[in-house]
C-alpha positions as CSV (number, residue, x, y, z in Angstrom):
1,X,4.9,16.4,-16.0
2,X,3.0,16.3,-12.5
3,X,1.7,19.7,-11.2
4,X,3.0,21.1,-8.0
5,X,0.1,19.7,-5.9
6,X,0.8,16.0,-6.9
7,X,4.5,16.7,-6.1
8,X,3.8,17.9,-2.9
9,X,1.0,15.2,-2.5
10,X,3.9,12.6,-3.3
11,X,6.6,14.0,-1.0
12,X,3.7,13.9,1.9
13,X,3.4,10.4,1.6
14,X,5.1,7.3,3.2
15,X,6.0,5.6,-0.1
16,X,6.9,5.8,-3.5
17,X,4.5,4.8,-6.9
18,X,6.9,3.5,-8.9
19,X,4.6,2.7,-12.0
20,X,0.7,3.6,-12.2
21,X,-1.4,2.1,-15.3
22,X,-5.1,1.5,-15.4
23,X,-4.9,-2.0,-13.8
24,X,-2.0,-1.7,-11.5
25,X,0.1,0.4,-9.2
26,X,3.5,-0.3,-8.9
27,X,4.4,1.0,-5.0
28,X,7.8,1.0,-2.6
29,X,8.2,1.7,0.9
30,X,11.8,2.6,1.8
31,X,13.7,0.5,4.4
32,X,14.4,3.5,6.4
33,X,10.7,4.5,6.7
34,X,10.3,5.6,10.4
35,X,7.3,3.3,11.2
36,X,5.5,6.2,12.9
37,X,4.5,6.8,9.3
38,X,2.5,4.2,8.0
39,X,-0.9,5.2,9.6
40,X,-4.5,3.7,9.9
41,X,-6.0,4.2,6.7
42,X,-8.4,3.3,4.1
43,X,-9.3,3.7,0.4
44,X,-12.3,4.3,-1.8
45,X,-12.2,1.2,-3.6
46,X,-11.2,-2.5,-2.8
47,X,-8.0,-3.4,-3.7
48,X,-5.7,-6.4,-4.3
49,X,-2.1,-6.6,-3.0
50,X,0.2,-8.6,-4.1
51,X,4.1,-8.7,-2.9
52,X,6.8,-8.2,-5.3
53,X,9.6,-10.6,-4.0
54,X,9.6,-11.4,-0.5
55,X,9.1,-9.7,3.1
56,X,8.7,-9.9,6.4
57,X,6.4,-6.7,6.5
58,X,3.1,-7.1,7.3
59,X,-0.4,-5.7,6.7
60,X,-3.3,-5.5,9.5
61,X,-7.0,-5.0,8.7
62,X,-9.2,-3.2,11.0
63,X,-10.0,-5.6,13.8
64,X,-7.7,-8.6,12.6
65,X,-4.4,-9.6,13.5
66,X,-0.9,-8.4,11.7
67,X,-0.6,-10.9,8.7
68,X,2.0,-11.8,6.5
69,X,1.7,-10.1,2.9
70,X,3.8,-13.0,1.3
71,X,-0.2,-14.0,0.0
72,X,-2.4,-12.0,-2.3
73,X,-4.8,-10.2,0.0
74,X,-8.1,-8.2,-0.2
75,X,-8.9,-5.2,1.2
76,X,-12.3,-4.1,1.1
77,X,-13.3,-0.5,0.7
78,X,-13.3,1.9,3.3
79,X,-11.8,-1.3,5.8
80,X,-9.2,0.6,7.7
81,X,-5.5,-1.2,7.5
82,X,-1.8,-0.5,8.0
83,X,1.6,-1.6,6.8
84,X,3.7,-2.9,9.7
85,X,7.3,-2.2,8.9
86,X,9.5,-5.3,8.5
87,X,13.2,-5.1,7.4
88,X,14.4,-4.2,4.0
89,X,12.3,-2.7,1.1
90,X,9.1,-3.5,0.5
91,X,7.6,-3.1,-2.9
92,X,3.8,-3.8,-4.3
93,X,1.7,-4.3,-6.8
94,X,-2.0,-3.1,-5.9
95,X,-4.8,-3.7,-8.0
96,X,-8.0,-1.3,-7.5
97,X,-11.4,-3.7,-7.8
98,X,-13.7,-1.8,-9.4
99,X,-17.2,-1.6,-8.1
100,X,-20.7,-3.4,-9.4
101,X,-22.5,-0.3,-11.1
């Protein structure tokens, strides 16, 4: 059962984790996100993101040009990046790389 500060941590935020496991997160952005929303960002550890199915929604890395995410893509740590908002409902699967100790 989540506490109240991960549900209110949840409804803050412009998606939905579908499925979380020690490997993978399972994530979904609605269609009817308001793109306003989905910020400049970044993470604490590099990731891999991989689409489930396909979009027209994009990802841009700090710097780079808007790119499809129909390709696995890397994201290093701390690199800020956005989702740009395409049509429908998009839906990934997000591997966190764990660091060289």
């Amino acid at each position: 059962m989540l506490g109240l500060l991960e549900v209110l941590l949840q409804m803050t935020k412009p998606y939905k984790d579908i499925e979380i496991t020690d490997s993978y997160i399972i994530r979904e952005f609605d269609e009817n996100i308001d793109p306003i929303e989905l910020l400049w960002h970044r993470d604490d550890e590099s990731r891999i993101v991989e689409i489930i199915g396909k979009t027209d929604w994009q990802l841009q890395l700090d710097n780079q040009l808007p790119t499809s995410l129909n390709s696995h893509i890397f994201i290093p740590r701390h690199e800020y990046h956005r989702v740009i908002k395409g049509t429908g409902t998009l839906r990934l699967k997000i591997y966190k790389v764990q660091a060289d100790s």
